[in-house]
N, C-alpha and C positions, 0 to 999 in steps of 0.2 A: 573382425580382423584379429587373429590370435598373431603375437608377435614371436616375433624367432628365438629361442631359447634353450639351450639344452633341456633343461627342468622341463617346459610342454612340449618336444619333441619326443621326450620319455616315455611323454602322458600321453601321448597322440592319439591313442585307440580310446581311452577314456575321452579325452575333448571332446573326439567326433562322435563318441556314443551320447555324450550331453547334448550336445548341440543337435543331435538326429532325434532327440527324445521331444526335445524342446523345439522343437521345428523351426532353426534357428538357420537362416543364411550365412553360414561362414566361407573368409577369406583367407589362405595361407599360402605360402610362399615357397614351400616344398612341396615336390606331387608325393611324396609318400604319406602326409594327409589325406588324402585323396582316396588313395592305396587304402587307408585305415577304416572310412569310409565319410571324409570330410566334403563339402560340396563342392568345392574347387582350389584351385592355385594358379599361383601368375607370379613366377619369379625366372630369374635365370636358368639356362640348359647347362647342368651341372656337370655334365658329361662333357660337354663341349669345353667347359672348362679345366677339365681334368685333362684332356687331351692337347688343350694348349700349354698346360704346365709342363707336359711332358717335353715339348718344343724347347722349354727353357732349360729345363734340367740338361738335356739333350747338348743345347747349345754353352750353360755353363762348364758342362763335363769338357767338351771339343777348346774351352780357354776364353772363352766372352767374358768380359765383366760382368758381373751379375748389374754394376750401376749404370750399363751402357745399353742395357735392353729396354725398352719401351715398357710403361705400364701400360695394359690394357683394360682396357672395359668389356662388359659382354654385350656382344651384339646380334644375339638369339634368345627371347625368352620365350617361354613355355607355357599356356593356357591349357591349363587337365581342367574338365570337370566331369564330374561322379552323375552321370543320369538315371542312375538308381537312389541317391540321395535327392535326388533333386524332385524326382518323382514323389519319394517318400513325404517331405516338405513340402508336397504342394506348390 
């Protein structure tokens, strides 16, 4: 499980080429891992949440309080996995 970080998000094509060398099962939490050629991700639809922020800005522009809006959580998340790494690794 590589953790979230700017620094190995940087690195991300390197990680997954370690890990693909090493025939290493990795977990990550963005699908652009994935993209790079990491075995899988399970984290939030980031899109989804892109689009609810937009809801907000929307609704603070039109005069809401921004402290009267609900925090939300995500209630869509996204399982990618790479079945050309997955093959690769055995």
């Amino acid at each position: 499980m590589v953790m979230n970080s700017p620094t190995f998000f940087n690195d991300r094509q390197r990680l997954a080429d370690i890990t693909l060398k090493h025939r290493i099962a990795s977990v990550f939490a963005w699908r652009e891992w994935v993209t790079a050629g990491g075995l899988m991700s399970y984290g939030p639809d980031f899109s989804g949440i892109t689009r609810r922020s937009a809801d907000y800005v929307d609704k603070i522009a039109k005069g809401v309080i921004p402290a009267d809006l609900p925090v939300e959580q995500p209630t869509k998340f996204d399982l990618v996995i790479n079945l050309k790494t997955a093959k690769a690794i055995g």
